[in-house]
One Martini backbone bead per residue (centre of mass of N, CA, C, O) as a GRO file, in nm:
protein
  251
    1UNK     BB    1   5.975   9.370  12.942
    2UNK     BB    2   5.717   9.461  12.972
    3UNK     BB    3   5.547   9.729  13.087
    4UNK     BB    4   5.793   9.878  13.262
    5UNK     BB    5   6.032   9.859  13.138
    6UNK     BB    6   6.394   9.926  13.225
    7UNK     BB    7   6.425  10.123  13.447
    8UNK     BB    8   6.399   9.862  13.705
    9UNK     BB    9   6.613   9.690  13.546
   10UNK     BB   10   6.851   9.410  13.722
   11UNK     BB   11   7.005   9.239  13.452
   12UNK     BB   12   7.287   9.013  13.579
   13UNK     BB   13   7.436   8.797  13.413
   14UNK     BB   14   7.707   8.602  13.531
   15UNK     BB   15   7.924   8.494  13.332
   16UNK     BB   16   8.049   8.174  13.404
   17UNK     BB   17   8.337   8.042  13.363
   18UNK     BB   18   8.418   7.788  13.214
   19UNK     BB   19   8.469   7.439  13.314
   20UNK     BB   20   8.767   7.275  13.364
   21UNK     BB   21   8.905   6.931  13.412
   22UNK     BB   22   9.152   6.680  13.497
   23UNK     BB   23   9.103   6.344  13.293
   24UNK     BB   24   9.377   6.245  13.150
   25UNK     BB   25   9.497   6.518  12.994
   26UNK     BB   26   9.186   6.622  12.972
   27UNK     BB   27   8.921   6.851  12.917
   28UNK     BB   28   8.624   6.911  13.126
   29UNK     BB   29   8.349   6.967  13.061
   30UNK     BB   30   8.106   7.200  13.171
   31UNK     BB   31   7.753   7.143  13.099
   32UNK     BB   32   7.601   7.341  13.241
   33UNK     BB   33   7.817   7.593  13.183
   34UNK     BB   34   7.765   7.574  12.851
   35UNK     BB   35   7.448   7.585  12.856
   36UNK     BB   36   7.455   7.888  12.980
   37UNK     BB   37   7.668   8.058  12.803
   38UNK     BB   38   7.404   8.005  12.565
   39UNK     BB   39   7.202   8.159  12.700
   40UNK     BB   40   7.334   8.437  12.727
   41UNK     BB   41   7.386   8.471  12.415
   42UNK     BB   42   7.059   8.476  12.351
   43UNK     BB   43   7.002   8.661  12.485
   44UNK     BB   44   7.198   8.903  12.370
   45UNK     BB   45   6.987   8.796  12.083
   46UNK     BB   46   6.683   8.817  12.195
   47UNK     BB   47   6.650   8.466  12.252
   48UNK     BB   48   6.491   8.362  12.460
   49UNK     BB   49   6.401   8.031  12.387
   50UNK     BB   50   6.717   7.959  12.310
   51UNK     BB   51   6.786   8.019  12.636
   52UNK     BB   52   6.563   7.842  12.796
   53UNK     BB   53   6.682   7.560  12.685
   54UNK     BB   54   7.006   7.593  12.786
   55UNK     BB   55   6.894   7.653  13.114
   56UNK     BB   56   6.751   7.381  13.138
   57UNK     BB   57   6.969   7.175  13.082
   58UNK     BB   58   7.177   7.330  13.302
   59UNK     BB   59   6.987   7.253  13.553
   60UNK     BB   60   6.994   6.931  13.496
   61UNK     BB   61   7.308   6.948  13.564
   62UNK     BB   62   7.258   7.196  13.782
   63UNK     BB   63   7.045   7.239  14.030
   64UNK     BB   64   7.230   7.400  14.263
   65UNK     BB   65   7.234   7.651  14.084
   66UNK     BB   66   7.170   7.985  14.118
   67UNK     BB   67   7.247   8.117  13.851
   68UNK     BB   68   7.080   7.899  13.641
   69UNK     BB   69   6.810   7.983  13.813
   70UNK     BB   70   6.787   8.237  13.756
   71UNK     BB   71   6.825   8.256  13.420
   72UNK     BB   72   6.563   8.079  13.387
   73UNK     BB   73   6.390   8.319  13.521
   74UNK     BB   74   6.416   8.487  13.306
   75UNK     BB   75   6.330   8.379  13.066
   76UNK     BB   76   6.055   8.345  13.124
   77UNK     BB   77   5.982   8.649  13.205
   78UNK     BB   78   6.018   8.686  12.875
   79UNK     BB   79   5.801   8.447  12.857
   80UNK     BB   80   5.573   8.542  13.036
   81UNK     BB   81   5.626   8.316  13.294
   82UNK     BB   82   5.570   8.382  13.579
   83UNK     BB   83   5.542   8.169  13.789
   84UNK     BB   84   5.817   8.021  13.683
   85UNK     BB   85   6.004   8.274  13.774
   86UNK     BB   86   5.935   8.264  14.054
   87UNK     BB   87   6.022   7.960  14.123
   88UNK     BB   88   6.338   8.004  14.045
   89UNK     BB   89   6.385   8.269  14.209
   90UNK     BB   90   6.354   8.124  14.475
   91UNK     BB   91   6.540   7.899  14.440
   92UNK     BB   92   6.777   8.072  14.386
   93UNK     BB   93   6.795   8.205  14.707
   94UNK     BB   94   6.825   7.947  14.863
   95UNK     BB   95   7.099   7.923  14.726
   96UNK     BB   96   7.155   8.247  14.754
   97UNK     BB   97   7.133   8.426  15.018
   98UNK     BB   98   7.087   8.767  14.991
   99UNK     BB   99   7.074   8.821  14.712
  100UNK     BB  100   7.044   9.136  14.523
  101UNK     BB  101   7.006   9.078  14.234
  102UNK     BB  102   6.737   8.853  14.229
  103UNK     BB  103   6.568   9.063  14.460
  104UNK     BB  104   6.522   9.241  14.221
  105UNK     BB  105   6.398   9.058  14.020
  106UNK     BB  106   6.177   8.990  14.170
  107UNK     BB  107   6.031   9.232  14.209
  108UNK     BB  108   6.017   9.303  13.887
  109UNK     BB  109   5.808   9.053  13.859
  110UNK     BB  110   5.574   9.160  14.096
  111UNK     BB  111   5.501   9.421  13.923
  112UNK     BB  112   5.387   9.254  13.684
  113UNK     BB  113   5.205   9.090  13.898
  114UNK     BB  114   5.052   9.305  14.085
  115UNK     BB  115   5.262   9.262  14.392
  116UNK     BB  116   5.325   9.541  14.538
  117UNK     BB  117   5.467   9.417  14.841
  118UNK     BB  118   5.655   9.200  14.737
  119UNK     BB  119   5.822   9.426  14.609
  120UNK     BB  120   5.879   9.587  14.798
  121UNK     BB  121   6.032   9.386  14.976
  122UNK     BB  122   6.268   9.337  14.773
  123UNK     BB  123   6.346   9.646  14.727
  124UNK     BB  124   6.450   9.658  15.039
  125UNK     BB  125   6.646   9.407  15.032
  126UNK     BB  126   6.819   9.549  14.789
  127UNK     BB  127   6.882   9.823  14.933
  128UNK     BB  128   7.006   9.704  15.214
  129UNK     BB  129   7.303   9.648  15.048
  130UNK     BB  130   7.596   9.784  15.073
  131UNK     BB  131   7.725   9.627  14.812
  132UNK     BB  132   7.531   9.737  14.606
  133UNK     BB  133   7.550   9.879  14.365
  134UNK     BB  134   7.208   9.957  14.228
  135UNK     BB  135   7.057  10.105  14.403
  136UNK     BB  136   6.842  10.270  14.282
  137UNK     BB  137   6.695  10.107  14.141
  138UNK     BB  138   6.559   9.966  14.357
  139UNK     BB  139   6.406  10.264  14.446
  140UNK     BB  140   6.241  10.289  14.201
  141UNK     BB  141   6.094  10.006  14.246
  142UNK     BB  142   5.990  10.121  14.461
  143UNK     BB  143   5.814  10.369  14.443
  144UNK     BB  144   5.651  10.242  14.206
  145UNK     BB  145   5.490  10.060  14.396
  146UNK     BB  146   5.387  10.291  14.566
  147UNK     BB  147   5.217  10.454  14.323
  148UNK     BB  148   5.039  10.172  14.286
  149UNK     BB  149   4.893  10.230  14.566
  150UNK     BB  150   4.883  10.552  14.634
  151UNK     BB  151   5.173  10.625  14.814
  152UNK     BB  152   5.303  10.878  14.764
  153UNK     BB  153   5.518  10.987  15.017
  154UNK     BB  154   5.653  10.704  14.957
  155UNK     BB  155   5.771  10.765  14.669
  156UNK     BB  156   5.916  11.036  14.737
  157UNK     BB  157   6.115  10.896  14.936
  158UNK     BB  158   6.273  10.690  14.709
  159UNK     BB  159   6.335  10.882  14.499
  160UNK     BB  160   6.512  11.052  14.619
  161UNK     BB  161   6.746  10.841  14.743
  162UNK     BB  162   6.777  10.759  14.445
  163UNK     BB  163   6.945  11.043  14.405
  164UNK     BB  164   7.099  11.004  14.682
  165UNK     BB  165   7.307  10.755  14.488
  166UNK     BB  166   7.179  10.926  14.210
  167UNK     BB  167   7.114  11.143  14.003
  168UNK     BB  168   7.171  11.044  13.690
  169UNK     BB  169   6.870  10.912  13.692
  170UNK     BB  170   6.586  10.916  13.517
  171UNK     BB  171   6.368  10.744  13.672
  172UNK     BB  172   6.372  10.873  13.930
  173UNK     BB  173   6.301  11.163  13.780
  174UNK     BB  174   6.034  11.043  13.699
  175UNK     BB  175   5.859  10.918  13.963
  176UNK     BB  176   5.853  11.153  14.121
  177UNK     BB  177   5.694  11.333  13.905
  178UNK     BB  178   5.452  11.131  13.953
  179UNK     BB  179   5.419  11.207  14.269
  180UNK     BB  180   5.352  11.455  14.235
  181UNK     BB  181   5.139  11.488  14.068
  182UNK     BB  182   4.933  11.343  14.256
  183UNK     BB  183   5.005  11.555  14.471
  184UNK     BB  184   4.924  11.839  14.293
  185UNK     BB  185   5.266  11.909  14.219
  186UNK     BB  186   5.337  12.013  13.953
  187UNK     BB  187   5.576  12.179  13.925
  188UNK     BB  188   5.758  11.950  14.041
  189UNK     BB  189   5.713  11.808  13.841
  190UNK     BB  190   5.819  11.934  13.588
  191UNK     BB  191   6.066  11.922  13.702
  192UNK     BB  192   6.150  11.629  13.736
  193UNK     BB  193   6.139  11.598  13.445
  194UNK     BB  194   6.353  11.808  13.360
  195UNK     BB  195   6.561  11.646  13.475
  196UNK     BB  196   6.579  11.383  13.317
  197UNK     BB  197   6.636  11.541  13.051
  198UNK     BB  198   6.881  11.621  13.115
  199UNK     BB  199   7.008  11.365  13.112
  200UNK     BB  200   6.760  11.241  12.886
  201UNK     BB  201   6.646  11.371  12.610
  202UNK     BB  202   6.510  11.090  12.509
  203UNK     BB  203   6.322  11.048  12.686
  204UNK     BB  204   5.997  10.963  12.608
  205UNK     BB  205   5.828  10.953  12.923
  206UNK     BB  206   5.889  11.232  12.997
  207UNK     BB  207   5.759  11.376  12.761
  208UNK     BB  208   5.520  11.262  12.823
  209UNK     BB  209   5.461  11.400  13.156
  210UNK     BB  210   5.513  11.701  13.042
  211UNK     BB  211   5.271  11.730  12.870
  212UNK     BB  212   5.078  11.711  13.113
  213UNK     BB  213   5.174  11.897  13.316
  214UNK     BB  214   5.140  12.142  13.111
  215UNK     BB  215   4.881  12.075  13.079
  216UNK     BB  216   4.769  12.099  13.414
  217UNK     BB  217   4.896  12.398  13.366
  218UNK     BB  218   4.810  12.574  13.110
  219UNK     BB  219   5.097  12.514  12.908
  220UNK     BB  220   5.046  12.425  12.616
  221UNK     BB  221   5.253  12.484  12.422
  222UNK     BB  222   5.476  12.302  12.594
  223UNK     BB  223   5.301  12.052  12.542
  224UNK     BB  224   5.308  12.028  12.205
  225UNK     BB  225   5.607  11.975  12.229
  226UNK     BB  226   5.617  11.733  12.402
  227UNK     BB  227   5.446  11.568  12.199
  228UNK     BB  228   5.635  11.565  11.969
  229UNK     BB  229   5.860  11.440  12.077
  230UNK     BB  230   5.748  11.157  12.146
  231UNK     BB  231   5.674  11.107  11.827
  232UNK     BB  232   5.971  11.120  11.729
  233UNK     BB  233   6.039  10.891  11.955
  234UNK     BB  234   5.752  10.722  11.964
  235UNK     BB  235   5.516  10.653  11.757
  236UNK     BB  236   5.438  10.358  11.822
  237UNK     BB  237   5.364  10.386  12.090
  238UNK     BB  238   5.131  10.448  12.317
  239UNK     BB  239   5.246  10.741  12.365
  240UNK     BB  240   5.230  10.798  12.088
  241UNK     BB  241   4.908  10.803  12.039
  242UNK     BB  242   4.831  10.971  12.259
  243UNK     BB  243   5.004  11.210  12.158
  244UNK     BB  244   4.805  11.237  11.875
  245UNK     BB  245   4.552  11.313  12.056
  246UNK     BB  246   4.627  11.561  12.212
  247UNK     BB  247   4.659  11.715  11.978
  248UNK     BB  248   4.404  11.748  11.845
  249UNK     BB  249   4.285  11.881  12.082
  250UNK     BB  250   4.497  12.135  12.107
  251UNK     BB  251   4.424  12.223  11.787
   0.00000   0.00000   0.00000
């Protein structure tokens, strides 16, 4: 799902009832989304490429479907086709205004695509939306595009509210931990990590990030430990090769 993993993306793509109609005492499938409800399927089975094929019917079949355009748009996202999932989640936001789930999604395309101001835009538009279920999301990904700007206390006020929204989510306190750390707030990332952890204890990046500051704080014991469960917990990813590189360095 891109480089930015899983933390904060809010794809929701709500399977419309299969659509049917009497015809002389027959019913008529609606082909749009027959074709929409096994584009969903091929989602679930992680087969965005046979997902892609039946939302394009889909959209042939319903070109003003809103939701048939975002899931489009999501397809492409996932085969990294990143203008045309802009081109589709734009299409779809014209056709249902305001929709905070889209514009969510749309954000994360943005953070994918380095355009740090429109993810910001996007994630702020669909964090004011008083309706919105995952208001933290949102801001999470508010946060993290503060971040990549450089702007550490913008960063860290996006992160605290998606906290006050929702303590108990990990990514939020990956990210704070991440803006105090740039902040040379070691001690603060510290806490912040171990908070992550405290609700998701194999949060592998989070054990990554802790492994840093405890590096960064002159704590080697405590680093080599965080360092050993990243390496547990995701051997293969670049942060499990990386803290393999730390280790060799550490010991």
């Amino acid at each position: 799902m891109g480089k930015y993993n899983l933390w904060c993306i809010l794809i929701l793509l709500l399977a419309a009832p299969l659509l049917t109609g009497c015809s002389g005492g027959k019913k008529k499938v609606d082909q749009g989304e027959a074709h929409y409800i096994l584009g969903i399927s091929y989602l679930e089975e992680n087969n965005p490429t046979l997902a892609l094929k039946e939302f394009r019917l889909a959209a042939q079949s319903k070109p003003e479907s809103a939701h048939i355009q975002a899931a489009l748009a999501q397809a492409y996202y996932l085969k990294k086709a990143f203008p045309e999932a802009e081109e589709h989640y734009l299409r779809a936001l014209k056709l249902d205004h305001d929709n905070s789930q889209i514009e969510n999604n749309l954000a994360v395309l943005y953070l994918d695509m380095e355009r740090w101001n429109d993810a910001i835009r996007y994630f702020r538009k669909a964090s004011s939306d008083l309706t919105f279920t995952r208001v933290e999301v949102a801001l999470t990904g508010l946060g993290y595009a503060y971040l990549q700007k450089g702007e550490y206390l913008a960063a860290v006020t996006a992160c605290k509210e998606a906290l006050a929204h929702n303590l108990r989510y990990p990514p939020a306190h990956l990210r704070l931990g991440e803006a105090y750390y740039a902040l040379d707030k070691t001690d603060s990332a510290i806490e912040a990590f171990r908070q992550a952890l405290s609700v998701a204890p194999d949060y592998s990046a989070a054990h990554y990030r802790l492994a840093l500051a405890y590096m960064k704080s002159g704590e080697t014991g405590k680093a080599i430990t965080s360092l050993k469960e990243v390496i547990r917990l995701a051997p293969d990813s670049e942060q499990g090769h990386l803290a393999v590189d730390y280790l060799k360095l550490l010991n």
